[in-house]
C-alpha positions in Angstrom: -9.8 37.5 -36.0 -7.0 36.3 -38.2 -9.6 34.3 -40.4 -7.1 35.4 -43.7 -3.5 34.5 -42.0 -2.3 30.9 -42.8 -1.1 29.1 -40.4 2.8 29.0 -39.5 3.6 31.9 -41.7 4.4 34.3 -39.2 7.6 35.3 -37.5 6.7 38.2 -35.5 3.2 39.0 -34.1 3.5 43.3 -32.4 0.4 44.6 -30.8 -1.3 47.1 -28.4 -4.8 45.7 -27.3 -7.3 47.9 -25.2 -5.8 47.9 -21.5 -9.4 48.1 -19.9 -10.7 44.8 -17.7 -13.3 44.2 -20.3 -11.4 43.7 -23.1 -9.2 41.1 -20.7 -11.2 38.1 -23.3 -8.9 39.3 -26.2 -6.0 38.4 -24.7 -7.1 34.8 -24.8 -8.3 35.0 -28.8 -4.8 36.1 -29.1 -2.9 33.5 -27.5 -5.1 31.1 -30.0 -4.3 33.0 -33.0 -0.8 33.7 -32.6 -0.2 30.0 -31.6 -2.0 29.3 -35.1 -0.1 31.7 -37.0 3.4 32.0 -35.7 6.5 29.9 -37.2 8.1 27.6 -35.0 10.5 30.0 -33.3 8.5 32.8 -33.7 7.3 35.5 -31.4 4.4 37.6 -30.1 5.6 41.3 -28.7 2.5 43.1 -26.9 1.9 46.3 -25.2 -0.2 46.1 -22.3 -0.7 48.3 -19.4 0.2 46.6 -15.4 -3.3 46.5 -14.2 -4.3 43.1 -15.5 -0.5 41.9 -16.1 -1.4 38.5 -14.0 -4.7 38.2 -16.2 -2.8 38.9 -19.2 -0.2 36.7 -18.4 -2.3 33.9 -17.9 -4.1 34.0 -20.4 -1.5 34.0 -23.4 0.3 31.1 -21.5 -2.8 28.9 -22.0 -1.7 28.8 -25.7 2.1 30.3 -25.7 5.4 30.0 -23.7 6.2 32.9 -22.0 9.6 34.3 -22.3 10.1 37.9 -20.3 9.1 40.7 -19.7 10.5 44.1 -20.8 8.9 47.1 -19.0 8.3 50.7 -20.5 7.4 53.5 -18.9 4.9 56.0 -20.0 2.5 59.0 -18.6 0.2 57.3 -16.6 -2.5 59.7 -17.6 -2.6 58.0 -21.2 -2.9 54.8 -20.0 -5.7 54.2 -17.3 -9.2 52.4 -17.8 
């Protein structure tokens, strides 16, 4: 993931990885990467559903510093395991 991306050359990472506990291991490849990629100052903005928030949480934070939070709300329906 992110084999082509030099490093520090990125201001803003945006994504929406799979929700779903199983896919909870990306968030962690992510953390890497975007603490790889991203210029000092730079930021990662993610979707991701409240399931796994905690999970999530903790696993960016082993590689970025967490700044807030900014809840959405959605239909529920679209966004269950």
């Amino acid at each position: 993931m992110g084999k082509n991306i030099s490093d520090d050359s990125v201001d803003l990472m945006f994504t929406d990885p799979p929700y779903a506990r199983e896919y909870l291991e990306v968030w962690e490849e992510l953390g890497k990467l975007a603490h790889l990629v991203l210029k000092r100052g730079g930021f990662l903005a993610s979707y991701t559903g409240t399931d796994y928030l905690d999970a999530v949480t903790a696993r960016l934070s082993q590689h970025l510093d967490y700044y807030t939070l900014i809840p959405g709300v959605f239909d529920s329906r679209q966004c269950r395991d």
